[in-house]
Biopython code that builds the backbone (N, CA, C, O; Angstrom):
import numpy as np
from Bio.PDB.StructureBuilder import StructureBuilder

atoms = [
    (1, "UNK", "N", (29.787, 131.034, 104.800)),
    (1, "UNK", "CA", (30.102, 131.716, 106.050)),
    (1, "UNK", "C", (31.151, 132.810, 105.778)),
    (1, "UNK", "O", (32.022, 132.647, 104.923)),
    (2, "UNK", "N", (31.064, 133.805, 106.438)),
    (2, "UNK", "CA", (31.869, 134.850, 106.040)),
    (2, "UNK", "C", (33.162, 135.262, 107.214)),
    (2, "UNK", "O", (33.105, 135.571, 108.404)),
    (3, "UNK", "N", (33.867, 135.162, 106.626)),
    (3, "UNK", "CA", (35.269, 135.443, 107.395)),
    (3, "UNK", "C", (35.841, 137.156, 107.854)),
    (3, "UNK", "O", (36.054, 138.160, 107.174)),
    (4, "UNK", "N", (35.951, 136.843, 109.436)),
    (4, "UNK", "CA", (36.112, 138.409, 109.598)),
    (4, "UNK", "C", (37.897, 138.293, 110.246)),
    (4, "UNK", "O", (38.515, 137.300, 110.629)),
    (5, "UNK", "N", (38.301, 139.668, 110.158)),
    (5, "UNK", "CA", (39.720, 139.707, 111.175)),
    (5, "UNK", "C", (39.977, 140.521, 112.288)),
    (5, "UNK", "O", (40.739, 141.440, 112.588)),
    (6, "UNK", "N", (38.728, 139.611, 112.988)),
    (6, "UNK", "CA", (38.369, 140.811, 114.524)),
    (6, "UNK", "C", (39.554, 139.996, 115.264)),
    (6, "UNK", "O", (39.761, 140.678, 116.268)),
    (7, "UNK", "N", (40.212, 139.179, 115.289)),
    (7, "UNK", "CA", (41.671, 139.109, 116.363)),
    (7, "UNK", "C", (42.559, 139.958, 115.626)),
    (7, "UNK", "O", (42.898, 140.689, 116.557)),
    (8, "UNK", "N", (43.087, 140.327, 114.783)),
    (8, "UNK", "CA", (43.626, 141.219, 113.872)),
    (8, "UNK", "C", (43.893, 142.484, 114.370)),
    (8, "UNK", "O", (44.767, 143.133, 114.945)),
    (9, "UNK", "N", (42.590, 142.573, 113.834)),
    (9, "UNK", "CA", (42.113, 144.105, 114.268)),
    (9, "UNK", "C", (42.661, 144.472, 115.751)),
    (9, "UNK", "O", (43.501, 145.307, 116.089)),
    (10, "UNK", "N", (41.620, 143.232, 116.794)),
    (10, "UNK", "CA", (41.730, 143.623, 118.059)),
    (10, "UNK", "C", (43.011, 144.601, 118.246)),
    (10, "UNK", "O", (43.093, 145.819, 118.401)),
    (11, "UNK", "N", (43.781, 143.774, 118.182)),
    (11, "UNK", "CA", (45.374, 143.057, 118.390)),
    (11, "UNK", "C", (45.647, 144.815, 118.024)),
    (11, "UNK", "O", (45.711, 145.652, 118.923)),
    (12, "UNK", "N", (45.797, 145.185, 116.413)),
    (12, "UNK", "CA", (46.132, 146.140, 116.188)),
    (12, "UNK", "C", (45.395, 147.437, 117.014)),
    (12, "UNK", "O", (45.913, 148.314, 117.706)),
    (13, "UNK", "N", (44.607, 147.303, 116.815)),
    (13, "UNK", "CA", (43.634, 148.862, 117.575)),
    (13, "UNK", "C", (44.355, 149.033, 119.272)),
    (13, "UNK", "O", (44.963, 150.074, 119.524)),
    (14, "UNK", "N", (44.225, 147.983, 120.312)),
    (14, "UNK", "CA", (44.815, 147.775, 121.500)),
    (14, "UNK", "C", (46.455, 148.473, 121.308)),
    (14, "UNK", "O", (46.782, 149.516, 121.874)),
    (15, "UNK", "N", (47.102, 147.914, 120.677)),
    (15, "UNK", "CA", (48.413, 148.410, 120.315)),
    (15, "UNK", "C", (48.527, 149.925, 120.201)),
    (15, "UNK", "O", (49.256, 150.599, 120.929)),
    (16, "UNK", "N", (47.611, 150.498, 119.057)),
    (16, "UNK", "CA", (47.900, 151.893, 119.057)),
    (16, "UNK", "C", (46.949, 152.552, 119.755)),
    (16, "UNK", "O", (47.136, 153.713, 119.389)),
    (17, "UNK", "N", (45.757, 152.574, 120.774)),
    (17, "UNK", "CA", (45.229, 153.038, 121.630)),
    (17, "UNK", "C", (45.919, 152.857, 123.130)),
    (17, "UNK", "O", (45.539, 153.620, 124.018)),
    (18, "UNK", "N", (47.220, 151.569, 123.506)),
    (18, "UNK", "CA", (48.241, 151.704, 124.009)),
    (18, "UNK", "C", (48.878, 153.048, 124.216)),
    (18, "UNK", "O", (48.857, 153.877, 125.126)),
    (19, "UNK", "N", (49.552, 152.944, 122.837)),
    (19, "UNK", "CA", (50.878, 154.468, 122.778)),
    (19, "UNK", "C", (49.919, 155.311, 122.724)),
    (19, "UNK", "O", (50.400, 156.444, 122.738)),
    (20, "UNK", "N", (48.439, 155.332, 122.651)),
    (20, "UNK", "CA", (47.757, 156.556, 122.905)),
    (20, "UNK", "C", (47.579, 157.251, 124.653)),
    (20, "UNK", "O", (47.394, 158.378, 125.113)),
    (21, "UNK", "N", (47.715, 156.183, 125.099)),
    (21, "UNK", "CA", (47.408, 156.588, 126.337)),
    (21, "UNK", "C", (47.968, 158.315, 126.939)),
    (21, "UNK", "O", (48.603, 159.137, 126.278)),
    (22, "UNK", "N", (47.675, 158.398, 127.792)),
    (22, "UNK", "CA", (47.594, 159.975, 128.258)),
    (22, "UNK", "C", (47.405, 161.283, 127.620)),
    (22, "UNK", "O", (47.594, 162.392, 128.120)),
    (23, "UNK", "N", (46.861, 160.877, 126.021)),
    (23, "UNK", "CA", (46.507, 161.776, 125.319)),
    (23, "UNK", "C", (45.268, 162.821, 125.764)),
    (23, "UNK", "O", (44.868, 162.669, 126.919)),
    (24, "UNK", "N", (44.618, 163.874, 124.953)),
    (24, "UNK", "CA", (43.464, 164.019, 125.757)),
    (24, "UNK", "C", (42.755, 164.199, 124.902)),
    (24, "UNK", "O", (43.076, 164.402, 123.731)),
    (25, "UNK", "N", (41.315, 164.137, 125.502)),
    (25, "UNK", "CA", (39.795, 163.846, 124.591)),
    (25, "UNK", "C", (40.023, 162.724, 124.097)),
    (25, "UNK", "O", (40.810, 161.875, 124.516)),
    (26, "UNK", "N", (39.011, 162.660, 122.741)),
    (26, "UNK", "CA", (39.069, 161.565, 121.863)),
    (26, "UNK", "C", (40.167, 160.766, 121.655)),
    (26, "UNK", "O", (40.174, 159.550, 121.849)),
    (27, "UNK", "N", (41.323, 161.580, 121.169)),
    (27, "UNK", "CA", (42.275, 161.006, 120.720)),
    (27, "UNK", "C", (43.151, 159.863, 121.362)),
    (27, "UNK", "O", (44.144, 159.327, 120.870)),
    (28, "UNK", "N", (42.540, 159.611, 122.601)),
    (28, "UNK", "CA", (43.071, 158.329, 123.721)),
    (28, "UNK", "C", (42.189, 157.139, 123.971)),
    (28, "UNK", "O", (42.475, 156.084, 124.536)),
    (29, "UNK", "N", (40.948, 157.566, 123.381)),
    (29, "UNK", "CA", (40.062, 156.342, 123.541)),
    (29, "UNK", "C", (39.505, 156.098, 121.720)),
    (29, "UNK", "O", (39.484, 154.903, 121.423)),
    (30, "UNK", "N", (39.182, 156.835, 120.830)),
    (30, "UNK", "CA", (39.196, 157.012, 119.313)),
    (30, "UNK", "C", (39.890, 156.464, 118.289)),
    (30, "UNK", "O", (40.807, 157.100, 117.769)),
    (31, "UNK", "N", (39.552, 155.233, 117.871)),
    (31, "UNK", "CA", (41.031, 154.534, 117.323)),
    (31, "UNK", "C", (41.383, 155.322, 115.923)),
    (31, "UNK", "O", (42.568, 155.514, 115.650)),
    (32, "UNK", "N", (40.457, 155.728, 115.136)),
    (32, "UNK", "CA", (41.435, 156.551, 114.081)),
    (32, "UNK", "C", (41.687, 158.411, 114.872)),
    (32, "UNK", "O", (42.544, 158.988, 114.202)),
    (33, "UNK", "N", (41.320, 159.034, 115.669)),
    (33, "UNK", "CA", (41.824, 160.077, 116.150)),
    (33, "UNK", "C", (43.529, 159.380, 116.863)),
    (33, "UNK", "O", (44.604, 159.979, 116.856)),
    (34, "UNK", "N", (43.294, 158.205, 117.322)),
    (34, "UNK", "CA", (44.489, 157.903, 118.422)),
    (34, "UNK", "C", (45.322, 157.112, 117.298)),
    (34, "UNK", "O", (46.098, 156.345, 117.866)),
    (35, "UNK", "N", (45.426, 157.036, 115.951)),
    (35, "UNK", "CA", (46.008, 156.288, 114.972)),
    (35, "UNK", "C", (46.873, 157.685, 114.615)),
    (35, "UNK", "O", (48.098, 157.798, 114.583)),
    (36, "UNK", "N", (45.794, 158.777, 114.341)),
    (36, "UNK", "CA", (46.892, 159.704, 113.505)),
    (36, "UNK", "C", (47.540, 160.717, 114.547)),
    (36, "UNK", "O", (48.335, 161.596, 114.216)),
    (37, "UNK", "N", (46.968, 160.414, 116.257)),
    (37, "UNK", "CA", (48.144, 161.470, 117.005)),
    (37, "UNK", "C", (49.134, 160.645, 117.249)),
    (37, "UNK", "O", (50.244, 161.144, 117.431)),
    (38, "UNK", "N", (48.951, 158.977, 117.321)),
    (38, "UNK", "CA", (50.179, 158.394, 117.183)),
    (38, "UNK", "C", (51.527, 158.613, 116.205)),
    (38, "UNK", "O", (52.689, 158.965, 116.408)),
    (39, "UNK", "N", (50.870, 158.278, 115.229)),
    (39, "UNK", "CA", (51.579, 158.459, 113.555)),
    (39, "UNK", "C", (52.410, 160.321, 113.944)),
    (39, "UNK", "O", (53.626, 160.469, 114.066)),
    (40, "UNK", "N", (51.524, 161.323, 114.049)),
    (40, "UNK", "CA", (52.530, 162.621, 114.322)),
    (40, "UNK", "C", (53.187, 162.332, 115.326)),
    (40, "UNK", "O", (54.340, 162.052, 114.995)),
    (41, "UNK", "N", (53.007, 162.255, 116.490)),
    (41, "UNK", "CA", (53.903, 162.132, 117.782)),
    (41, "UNK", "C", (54.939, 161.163, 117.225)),
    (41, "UNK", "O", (56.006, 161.463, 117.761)),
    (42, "UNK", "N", (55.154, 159.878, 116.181)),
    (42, "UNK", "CA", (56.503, 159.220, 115.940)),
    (42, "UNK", "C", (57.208, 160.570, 115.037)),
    (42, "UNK", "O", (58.284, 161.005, 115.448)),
    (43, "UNK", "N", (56.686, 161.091, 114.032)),
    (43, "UNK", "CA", (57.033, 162.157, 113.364)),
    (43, "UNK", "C", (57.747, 163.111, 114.444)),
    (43, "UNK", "O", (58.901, 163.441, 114.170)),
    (44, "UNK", "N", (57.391, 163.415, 115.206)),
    (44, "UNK", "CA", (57.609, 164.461, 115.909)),
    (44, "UNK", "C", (59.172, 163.941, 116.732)),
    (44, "UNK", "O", (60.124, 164.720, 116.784)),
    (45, "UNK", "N", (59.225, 162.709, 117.258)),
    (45, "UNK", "CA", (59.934, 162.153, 118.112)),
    (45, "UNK", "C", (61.393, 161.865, 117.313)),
    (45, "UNK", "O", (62.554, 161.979, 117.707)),
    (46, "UNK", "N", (60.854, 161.465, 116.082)),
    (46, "UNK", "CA", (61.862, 161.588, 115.133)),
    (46, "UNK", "C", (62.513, 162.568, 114.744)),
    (46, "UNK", "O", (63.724, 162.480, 114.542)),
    (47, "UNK", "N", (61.889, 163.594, 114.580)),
    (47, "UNK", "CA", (63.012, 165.047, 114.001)),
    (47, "UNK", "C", (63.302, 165.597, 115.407)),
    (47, "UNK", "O", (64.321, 166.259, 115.207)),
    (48, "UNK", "N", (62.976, 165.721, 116.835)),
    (48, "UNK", "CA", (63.498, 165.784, 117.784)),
    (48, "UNK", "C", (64.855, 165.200, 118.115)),
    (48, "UNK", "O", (65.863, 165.844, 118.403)),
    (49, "UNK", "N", (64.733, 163.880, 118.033)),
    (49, "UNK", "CA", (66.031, 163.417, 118.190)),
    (49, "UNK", "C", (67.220, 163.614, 117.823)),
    (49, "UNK", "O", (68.283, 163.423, 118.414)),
    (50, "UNK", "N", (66.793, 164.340, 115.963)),
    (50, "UNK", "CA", (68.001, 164.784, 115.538)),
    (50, "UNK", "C", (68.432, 166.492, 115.935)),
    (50, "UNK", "O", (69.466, 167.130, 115.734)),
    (51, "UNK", "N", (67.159, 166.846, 116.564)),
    (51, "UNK", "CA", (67.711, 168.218, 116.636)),
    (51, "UNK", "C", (67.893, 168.321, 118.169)),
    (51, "UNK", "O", (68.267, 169.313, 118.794)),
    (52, "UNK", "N", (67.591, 167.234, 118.602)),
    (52, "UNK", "CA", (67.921, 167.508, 120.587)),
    (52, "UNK", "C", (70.170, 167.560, 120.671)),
    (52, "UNK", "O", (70.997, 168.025, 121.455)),
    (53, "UNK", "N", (70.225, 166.559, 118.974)),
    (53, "UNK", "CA", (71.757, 167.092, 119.153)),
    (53, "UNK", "C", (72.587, 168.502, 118.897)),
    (53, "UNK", "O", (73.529, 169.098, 119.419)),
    (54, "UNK", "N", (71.814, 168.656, 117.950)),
    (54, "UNK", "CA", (71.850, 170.037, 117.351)),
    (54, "UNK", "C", (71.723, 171.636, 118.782)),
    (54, "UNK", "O", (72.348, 172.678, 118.982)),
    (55, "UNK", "N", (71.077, 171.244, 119.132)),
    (55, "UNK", "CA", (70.875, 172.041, 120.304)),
    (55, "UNK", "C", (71.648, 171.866, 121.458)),
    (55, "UNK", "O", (72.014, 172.929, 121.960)),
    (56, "UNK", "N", (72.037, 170.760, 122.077)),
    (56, "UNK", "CA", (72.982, 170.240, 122.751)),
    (56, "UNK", "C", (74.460, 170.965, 121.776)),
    (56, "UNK", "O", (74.804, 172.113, 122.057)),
    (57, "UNK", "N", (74.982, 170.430, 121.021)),
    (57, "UNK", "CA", (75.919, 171.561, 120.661)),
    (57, "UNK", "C", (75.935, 172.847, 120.353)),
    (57, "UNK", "O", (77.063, 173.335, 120.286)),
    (58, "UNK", "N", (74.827, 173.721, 120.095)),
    (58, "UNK", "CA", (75.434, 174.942, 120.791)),
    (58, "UNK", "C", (74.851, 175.066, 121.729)),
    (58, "UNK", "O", (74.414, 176.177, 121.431)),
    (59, "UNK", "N", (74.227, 174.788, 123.137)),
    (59, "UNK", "CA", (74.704, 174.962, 124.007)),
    (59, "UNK", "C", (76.010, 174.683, 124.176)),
    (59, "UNK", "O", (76.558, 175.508, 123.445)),
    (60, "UNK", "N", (76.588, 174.237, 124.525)),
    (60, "UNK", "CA", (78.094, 173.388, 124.532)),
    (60, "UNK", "C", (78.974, 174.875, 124.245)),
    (60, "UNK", "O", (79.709, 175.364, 125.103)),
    (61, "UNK", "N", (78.766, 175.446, 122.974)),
    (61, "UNK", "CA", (79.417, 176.718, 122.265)),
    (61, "UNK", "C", (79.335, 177.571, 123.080)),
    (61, "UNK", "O", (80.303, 177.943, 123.743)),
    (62, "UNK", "N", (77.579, 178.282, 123.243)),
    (62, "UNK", "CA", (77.282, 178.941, 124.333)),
    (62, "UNK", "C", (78.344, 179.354, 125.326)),
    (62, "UNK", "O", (78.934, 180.433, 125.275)),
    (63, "UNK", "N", (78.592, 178.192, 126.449)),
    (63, "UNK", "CA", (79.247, 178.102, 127.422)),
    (63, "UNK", "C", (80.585, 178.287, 127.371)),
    (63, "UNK", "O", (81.234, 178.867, 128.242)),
    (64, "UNK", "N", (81.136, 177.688, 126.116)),
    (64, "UNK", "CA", (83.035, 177.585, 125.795)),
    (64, "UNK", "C", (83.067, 179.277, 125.783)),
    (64, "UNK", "O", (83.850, 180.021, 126.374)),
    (65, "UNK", "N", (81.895, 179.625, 124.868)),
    (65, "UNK", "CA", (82.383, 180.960, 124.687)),
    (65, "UNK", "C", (81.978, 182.129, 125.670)),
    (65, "UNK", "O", (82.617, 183.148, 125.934)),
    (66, "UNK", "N", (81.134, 181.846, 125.994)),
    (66, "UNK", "CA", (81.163, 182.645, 127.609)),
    (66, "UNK", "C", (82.229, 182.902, 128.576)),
    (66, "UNK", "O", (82.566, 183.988, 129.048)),
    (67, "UNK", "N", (82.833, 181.440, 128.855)),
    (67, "UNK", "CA", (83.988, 181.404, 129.373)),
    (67, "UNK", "C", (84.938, 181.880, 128.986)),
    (67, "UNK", "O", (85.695, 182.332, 129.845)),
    (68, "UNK", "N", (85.391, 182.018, 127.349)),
    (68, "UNK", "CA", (86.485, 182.711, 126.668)),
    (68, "UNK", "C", (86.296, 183.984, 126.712)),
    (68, "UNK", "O", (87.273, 184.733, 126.699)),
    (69, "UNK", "N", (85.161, 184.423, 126.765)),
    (69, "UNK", "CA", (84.890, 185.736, 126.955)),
    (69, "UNK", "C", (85.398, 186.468, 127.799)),
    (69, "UNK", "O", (86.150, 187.425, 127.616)),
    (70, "UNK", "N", (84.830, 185.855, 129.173)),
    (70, "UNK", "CA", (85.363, 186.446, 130.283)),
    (70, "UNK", "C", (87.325, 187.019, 130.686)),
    (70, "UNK", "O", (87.921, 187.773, 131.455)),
    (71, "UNK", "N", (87.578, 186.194, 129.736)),
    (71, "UNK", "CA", (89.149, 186.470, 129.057)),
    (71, "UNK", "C", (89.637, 187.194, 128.172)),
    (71, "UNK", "O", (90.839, 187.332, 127.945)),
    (72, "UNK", "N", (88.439, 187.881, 127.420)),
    (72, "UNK", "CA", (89.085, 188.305, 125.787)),
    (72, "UNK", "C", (88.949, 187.811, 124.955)),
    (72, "UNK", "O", (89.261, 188.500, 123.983)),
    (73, "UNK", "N", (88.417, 186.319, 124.574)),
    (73, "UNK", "CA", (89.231, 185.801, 123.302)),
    (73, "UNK", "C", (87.831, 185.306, 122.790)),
    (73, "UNK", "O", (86.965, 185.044, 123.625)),
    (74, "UNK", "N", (87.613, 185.187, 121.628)),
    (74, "UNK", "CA", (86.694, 184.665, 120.830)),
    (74, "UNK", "C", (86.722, 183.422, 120.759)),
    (74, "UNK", "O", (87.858, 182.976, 120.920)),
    (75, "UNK", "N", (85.805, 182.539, 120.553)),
    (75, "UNK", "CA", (85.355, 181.047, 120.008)),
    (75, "UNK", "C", (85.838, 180.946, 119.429)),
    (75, "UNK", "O", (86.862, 180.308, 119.673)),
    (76, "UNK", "N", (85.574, 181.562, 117.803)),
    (76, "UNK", "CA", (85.818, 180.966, 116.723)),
    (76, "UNK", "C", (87.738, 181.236, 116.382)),
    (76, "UNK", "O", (88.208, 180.498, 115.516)),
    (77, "UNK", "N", (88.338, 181.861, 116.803)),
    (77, "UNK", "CA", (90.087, 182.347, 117.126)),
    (77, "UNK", "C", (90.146, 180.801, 117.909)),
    (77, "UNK", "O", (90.627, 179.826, 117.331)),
    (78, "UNK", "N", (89.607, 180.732, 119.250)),
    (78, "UNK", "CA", (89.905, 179.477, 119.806)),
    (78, "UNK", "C", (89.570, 178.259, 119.394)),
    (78, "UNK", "O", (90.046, 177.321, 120.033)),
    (79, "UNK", "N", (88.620, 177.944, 118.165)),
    (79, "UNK", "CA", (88.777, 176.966, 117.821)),
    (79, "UNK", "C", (89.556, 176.682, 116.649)),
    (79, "UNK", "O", (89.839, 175.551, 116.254)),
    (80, "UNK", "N", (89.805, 177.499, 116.248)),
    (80, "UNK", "CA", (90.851, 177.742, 115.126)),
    (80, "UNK", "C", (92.252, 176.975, 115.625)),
    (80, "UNK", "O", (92.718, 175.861, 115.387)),
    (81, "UNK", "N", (92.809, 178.399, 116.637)),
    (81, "UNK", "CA", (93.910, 177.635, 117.504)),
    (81, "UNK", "C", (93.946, 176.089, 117.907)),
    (81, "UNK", "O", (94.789, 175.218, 117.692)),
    (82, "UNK", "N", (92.838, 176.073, 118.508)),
    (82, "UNK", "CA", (92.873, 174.277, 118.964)),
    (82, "UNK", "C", (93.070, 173.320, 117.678)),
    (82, "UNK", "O", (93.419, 172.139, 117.660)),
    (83, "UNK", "N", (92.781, 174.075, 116.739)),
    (83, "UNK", "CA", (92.661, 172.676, 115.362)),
    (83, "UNK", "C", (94.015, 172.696, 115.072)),
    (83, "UNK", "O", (94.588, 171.612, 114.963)),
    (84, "UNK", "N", (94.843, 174.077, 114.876)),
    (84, "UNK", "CA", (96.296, 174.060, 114.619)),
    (84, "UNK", "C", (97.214, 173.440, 115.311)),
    (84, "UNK", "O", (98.136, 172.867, 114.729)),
    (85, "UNK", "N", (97.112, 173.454, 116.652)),
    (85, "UNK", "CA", (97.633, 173.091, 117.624)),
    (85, "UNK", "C", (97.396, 171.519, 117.795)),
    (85, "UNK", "O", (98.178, 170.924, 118.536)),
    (86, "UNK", "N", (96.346, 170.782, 117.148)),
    (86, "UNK", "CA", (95.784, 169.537, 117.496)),
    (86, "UNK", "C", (95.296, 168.968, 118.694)),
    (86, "UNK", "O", (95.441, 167.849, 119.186)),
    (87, "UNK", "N", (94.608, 170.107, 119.104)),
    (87, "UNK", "CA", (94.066, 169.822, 120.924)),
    (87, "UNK", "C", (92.892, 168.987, 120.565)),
    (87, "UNK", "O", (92.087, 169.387, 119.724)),
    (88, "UNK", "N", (92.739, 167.679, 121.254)),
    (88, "UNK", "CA", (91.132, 166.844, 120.859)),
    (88, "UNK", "C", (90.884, 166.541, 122.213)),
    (88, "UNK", "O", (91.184, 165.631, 122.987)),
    (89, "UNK", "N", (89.925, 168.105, 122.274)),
    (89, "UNK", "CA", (89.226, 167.695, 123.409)),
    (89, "UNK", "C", (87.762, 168.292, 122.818)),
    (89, "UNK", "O", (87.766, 169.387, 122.256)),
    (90, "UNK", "N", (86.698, 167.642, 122.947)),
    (90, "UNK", "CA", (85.450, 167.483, 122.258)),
    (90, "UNK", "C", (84.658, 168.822, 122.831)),
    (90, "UNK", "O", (84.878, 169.126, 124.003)),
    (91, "UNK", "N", (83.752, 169.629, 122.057)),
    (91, "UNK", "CA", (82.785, 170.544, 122.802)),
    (91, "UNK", "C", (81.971, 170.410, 124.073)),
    (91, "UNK", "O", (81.509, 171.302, 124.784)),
    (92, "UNK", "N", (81.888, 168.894, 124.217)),
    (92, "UNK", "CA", (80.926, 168.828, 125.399)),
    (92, "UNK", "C", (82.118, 168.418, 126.775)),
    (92, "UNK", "O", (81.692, 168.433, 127.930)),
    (93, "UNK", "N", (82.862, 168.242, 126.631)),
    (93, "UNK", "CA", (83.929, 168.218, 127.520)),
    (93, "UNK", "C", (84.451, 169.720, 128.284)),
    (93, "UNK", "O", (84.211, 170.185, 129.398)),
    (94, "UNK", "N", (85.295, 170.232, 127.095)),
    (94, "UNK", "CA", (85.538, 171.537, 126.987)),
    (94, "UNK", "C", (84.349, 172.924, 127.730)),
    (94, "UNK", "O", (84.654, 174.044, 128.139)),
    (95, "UNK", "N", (83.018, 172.266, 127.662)),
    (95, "UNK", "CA", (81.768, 173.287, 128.248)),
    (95, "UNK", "C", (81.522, 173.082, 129.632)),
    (95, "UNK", "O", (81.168, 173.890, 130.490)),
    (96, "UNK", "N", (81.957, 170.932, 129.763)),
    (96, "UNK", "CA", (81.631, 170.578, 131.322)),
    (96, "UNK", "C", (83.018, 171.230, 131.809)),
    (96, "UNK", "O", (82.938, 171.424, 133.022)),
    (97, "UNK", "N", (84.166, 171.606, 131.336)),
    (97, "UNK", "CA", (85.249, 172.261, 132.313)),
    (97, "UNK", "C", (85.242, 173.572, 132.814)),
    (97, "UNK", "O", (85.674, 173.892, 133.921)),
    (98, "UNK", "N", (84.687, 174.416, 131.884)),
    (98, "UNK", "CA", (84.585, 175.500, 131.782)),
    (98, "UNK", "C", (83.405, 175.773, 132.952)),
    (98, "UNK", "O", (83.508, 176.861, 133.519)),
    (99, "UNK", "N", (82.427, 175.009, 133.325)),
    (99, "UNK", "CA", (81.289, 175.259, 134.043)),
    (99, "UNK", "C", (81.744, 174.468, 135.672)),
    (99, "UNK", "O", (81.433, 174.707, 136.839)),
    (100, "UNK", "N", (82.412, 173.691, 135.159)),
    (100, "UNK", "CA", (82.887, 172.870, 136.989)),
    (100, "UNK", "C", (84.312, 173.022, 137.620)),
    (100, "UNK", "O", (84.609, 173.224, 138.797)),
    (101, "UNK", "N", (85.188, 172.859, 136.418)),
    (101, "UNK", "CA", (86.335, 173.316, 136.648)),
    (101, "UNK", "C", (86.714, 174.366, 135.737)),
    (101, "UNK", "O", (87.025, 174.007, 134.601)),
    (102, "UNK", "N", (86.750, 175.658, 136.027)),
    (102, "UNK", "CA", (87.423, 176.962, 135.521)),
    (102, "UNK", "C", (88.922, 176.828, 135.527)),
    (102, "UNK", "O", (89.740, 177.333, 134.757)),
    (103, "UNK", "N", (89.068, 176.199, 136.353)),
    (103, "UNK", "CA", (90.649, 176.105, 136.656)),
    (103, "UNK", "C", (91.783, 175.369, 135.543)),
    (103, "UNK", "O", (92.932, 175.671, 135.218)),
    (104, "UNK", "N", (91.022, 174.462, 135.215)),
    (104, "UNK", "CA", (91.427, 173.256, 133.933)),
    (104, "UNK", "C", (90.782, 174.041, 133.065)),
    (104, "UNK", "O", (90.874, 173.188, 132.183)),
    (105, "UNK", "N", (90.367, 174.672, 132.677)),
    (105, "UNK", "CA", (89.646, 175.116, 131.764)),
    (105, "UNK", "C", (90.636, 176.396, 131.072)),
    (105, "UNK", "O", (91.031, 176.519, 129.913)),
    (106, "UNK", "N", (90.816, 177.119, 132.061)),
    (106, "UNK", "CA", (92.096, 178.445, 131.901)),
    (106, "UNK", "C", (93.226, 177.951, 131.356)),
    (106, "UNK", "O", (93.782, 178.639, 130.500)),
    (107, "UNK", "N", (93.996, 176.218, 131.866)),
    (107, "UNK", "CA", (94.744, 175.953, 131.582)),
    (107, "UNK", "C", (95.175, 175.709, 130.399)),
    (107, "UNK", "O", (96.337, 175.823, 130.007)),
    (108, "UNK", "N", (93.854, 175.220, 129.544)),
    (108, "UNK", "CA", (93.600, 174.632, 128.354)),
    (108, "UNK", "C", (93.752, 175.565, 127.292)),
    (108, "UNK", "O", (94.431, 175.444, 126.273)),
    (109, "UNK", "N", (92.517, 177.189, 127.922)),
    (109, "UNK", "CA", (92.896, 177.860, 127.173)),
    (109, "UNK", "C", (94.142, 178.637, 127.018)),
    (109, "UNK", "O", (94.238, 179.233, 125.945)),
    (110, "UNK", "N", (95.246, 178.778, 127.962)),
    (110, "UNK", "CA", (96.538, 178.924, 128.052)),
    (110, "UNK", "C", (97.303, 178.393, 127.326)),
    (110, "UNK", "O", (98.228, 179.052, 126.852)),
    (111, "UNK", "N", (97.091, 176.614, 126.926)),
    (111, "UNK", "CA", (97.816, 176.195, 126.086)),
    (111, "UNK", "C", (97.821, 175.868, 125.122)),
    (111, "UNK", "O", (98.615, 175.136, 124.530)),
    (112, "UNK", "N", (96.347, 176.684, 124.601)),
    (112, "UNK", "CA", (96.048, 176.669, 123.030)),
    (112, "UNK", "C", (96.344, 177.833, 122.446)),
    (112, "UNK", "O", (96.779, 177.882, 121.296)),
    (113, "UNK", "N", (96.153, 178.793, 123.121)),
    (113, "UNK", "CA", (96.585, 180.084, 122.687)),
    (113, "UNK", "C", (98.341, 180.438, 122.684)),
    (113, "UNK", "O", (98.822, 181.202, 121.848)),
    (114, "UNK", "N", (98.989, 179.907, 123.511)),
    (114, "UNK", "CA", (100.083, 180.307, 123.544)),
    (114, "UNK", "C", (100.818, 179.832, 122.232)),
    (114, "UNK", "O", (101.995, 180.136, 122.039)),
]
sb = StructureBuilder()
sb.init_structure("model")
sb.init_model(0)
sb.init_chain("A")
sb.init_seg("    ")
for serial, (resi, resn, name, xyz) in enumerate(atoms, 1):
    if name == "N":
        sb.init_residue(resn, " ", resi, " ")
    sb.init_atom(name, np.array(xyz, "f"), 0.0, 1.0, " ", f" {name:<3s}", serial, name[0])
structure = sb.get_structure()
């Protein structure tokens, strides 16, 4: 008698025609089309993640320096200053002040520069 591994299989194919779902055409009902858009889409999800930070900080820059702008003063002078001075207040902080509170934000840069 010959031995098969159709619960196996099942098991596996269901799984990645799962994370296939909302794909389109073949590739959502196709178990090797919906095997290898799975397999790229983890690829994909993976180097995203590291660059969704990457992008998130400069935006962050973007904004600090927009705001310094509107003053005169350069980013890279102001982050200079802040390191001398030992100001630790983080880029994504520093961008949410600058965008909600201008006011704290002027202050900051007032007392890094001075």
């Amino acid at each position: 008698m010959r031995t098969t591994n159709s619960v196996a299989r099942k098991k596996r194919h269901k799984k990645i025609l799962k994370l296939a779902k909302g794909y389109k055409w073949g590739r959502k009902k196709l178990y090797r089309l919906a095997k290898n858009a799975v397999m790229k889409a983890g690829q994909h999800a993976y180097k995203h993640r590291r660059q969704k930070k990457r992008e998130f900080r400069q935006l962050w820059i973007l904004r600090i320096s927009a705001a310094l702008r509107a003053q005169g003063i350069m980013y890279s002078r102001f982050a200079h200053q802040a390191a001398e001075k030992k100001v630790v207040i983080n880029r994504k902080m520093l961008a949410d002040l600058a965008v909600r509170e201008p006011d704290v934000f002027n202050t900051i840069v007032k007392t890094v520069m001075a």
